[in-house]
N, C-alpha and C positions, 0 to 999 in steps of 0.2 A: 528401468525407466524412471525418470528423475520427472517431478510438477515444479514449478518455479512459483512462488507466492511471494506477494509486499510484503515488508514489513515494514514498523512504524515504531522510531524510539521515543513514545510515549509524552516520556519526561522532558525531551525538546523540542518536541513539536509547537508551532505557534496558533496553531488551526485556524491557518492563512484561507485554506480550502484551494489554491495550485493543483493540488491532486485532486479532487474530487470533480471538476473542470474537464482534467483532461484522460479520465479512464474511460474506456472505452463498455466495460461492462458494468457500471454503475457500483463498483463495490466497495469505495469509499465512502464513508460519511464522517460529518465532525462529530466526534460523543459530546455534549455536554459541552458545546463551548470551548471544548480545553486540547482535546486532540483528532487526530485522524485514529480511525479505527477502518480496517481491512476486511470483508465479507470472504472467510474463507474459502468457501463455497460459490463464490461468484468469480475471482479471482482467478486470472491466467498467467500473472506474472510477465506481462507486457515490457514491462520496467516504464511505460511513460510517466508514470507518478513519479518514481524514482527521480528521472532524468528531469520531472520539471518543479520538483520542492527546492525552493531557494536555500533550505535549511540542508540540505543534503541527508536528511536523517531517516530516508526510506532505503531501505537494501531491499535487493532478490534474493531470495534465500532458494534453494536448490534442496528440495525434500525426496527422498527417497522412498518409492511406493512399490509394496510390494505385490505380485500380480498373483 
């Protein structure tokens, strides 16, 4: 069984806040002004973050969990 999680490339993000907008489980937030950072633990990997950062710089990352 595979969990799907956001990810965030850091270093390009503008932390427009598009993503934090449109998650559905609150697990975005800006750090610092400077980027998005992803609440792992809250996180479903919806992908609507993904689909809606203008920057395109959020992936789904496809995590492997072992049972």
């Amino acid at each position: 069984m595979a969990k799907r999680l956001a990810e965030v490339t850091k270093d390009l993000c503008a932390a427009c806040g598009c993503c934090v907008k449109v998650c559905p489980r609150n697990a975005i937030t800006i750090h610092e002004g400077k980027y998005a950072l992803v609440d792992v633990g809250k996180c479903i990997g919806c992908s609507l973050c993904a689909k809606e950062c203008p920057a395109s710089i959020i992936t789904i990352k496809k995590l492997e969990v072992v049972a």
